[in-house]
N, C-alpha and C positions, 0 to 999 in steps of 0.2 A: 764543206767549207768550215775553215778553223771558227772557232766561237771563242772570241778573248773577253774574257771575263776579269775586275778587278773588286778585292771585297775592301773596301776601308771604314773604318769608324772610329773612335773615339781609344786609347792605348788602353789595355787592361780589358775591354768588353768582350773579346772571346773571338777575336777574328781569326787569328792563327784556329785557332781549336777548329772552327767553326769552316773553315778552307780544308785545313788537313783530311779532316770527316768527308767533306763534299768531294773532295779527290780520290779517295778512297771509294767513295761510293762511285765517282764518275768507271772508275778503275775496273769497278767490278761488273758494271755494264758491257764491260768490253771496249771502251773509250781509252784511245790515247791519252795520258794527261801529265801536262808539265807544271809544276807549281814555281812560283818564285817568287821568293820572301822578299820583301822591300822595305828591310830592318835592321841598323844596325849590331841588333841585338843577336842574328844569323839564327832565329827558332824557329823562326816558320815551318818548314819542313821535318824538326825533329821528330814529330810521331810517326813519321812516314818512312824516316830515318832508322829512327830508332837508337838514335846519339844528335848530339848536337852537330850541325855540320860545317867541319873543320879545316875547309879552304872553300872560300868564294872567290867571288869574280873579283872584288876590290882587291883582296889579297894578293892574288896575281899580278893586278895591273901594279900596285903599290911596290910591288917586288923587282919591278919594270920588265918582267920576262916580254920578250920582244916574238916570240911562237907559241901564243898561247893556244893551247887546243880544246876543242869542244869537249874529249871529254875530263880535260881537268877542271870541266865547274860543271857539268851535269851529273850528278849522282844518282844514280838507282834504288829509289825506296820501295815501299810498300807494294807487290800486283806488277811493279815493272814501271813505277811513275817517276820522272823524271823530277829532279828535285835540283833546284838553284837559291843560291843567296846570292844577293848584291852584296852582301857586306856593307861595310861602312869604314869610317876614320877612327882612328884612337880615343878612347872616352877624352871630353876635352879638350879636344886639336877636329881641326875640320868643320866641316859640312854634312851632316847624312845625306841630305837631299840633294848634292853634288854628289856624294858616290854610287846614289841609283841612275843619275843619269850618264855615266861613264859603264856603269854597268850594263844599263837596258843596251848601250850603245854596242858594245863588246856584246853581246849579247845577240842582237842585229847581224854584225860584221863577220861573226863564225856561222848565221844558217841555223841557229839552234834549235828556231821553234818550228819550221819546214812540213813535219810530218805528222803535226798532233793535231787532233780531233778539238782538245780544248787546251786551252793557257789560262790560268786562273794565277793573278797577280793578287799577292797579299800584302797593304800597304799601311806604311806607319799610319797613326795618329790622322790628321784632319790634312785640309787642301790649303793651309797659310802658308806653306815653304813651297815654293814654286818645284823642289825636285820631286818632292813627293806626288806633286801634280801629273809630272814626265808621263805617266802611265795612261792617264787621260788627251793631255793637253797634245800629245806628239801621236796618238790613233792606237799605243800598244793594246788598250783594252778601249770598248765597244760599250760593252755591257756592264751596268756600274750597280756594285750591290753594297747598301750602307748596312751592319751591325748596328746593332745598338739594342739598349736595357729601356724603360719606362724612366729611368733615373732623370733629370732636368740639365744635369750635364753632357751625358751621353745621346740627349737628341739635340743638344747645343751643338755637339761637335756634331751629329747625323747633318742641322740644316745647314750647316757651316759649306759640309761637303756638297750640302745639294745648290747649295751655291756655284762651287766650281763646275758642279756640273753642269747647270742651266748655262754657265759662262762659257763653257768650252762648246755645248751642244750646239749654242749657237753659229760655229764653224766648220760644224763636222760631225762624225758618225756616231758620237756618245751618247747614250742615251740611261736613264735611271731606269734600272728592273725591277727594281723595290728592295724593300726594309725585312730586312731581316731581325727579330727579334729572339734578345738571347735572354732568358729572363734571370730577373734578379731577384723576385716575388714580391715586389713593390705593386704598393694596392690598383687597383684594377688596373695592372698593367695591359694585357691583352686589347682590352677594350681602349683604354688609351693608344695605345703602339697602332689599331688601327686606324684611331681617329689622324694621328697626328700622317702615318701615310695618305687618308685621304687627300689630308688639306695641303700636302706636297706636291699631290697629282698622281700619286703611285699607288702601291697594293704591299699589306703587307704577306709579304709570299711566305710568310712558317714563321712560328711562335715557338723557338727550343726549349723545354723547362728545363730547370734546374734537377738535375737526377746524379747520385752520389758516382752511379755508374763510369762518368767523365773524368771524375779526380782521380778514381780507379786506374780508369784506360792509362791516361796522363802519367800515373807513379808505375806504370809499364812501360812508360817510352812508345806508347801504342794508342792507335786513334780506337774509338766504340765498334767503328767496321772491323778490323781485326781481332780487338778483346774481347769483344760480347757481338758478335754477329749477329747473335739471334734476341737480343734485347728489344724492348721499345724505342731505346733510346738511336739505337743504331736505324731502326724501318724511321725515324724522323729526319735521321741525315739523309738516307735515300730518299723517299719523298720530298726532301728539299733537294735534291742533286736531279730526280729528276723534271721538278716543277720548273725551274730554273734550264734544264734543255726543253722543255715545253713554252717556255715563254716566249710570247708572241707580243704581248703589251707593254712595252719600252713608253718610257715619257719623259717631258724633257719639262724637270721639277718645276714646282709655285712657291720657293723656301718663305717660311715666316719670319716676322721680324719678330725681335728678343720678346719683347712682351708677349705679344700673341701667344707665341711659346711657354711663356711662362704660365698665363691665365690657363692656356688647356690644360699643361703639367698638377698647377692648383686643383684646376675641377674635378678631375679625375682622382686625384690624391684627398680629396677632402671628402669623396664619399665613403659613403659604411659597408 
């Protein structure tokens, strides 16, 4: 049975990085896996790539090509992983969140996701623009995993999301996997990151540190699993690629309200 996975959190926090890794890792398991970026910044997939990738779905469609075929928007990265962007509209003209939904759509209509083991959906920024939602709200992804840093902005936009989640669970098969923590070395983060998964209902599944190794990979064009296989930092994406096919404990979040949020972020931040 396909496992649709979607990773979102707050923009800049490490999701692309943080997806690219865990496909790679899924990859090497021996797992079919298809990533698709849901940015219109099209980077999702670059380390998998190993360029930026230079026709997406929107592109297409925008182009109005009337036979579009499968594989002009599935590209072959990393291990044999199938790699997509939605694209998006012209900086300053458009909707992003309209062109993920014309994409997932196009997406659907060609059969693309048919034969993969897992689909790991990498999405913009937070759940306020209803397209961004598409991924939850319409069943493409199941299994919902929030990024995020100890920072007080980055679990803003984490409970933001566990909001649409709880909203959507309510209807259907979405459920929260847990928090994924990318660190930024903000004081007791750790221990904070787990508190604040408690008090959501979830678990936080992997703690990434900060290790140079990443910027590395990255000014390679190349995720930790290909540049440094045999690092620390790489057995931590596995470990999370595999935690994440071992999860059995879905929950369907308790988000806090701002303050609450805020008072934890304080307490944790004000010790020594």
């Amino acid at each position: 049975m396909m496992k649709k996975i979607a990773f979102y959190g707050k923009g800049g926090i490490g999701k692309s990085t943080t997806a690219a890794n865990v496909s790679a890792a899924f990859s090497k398991m021996g797992k079919k896996v298809c990533q698709i970026g849901c940015d219109p910044k099209n980077d999702s997939t670059r380390l998998l790539l190993g360029q930026i990738c230079r026709q997406t779905v929107l592109d297409l469609v925008r182009d109005a090509e009337d036979d579009i075929q499968a594989e002009q928007i599935v590209h072959t990265g990393f291990n044999g992983i199938k790699c997509v962007e939605a694209g998006g509209p012209e900086p300053g003209v458009g909707c992003a969140g309209r062109g993920i939904i014309v994409a997932l759509e196009k997406l659907k209509e060609l059969e693309v996701l048919n034969d993969e083991d897992l689909v790991l959906y990498d999405v913009l920024g937070d759940v306020v623009c209803g397209g961004f939602a598409v991924p939850i709200r319409e069943g493409y992804a199941t299994d919902i995993y929030i990024v995020s840093s100890g920072e007080l902005m980055a679990l803003y936009a984490a409970n933001n999301i566990a909001k649409g989640v709880k909203r959507f669970a309510a209807r259907g098969e979405v459920r929260l996997g847990g928090i994924i923590g990318n660190s930024r070395n903000t004081p007791n983060e750790h221990a904070l990151l787990i508190e604040f998964a408690r008090r959501l209902n979830t678990k936080l599944i992997a703690f990434i540190p900060r290790n140079v190794i990443v910027n590395k990979a990255e000014n390679n064009r190349q995720t930790v699993i290909e540049y440094a296989p045999d690092s620390e930092q790489a057995q931590v994406y596995r470990n999370l690629a595999d935690d994440i096919l071992k999860n059995t404990e879905l929950s369907i979040p308790t988000p806090l309200k701002f303050e609450e949020l805020e008072d934890l972020v304080a307490s944790y931040g004000n010790q020594d």
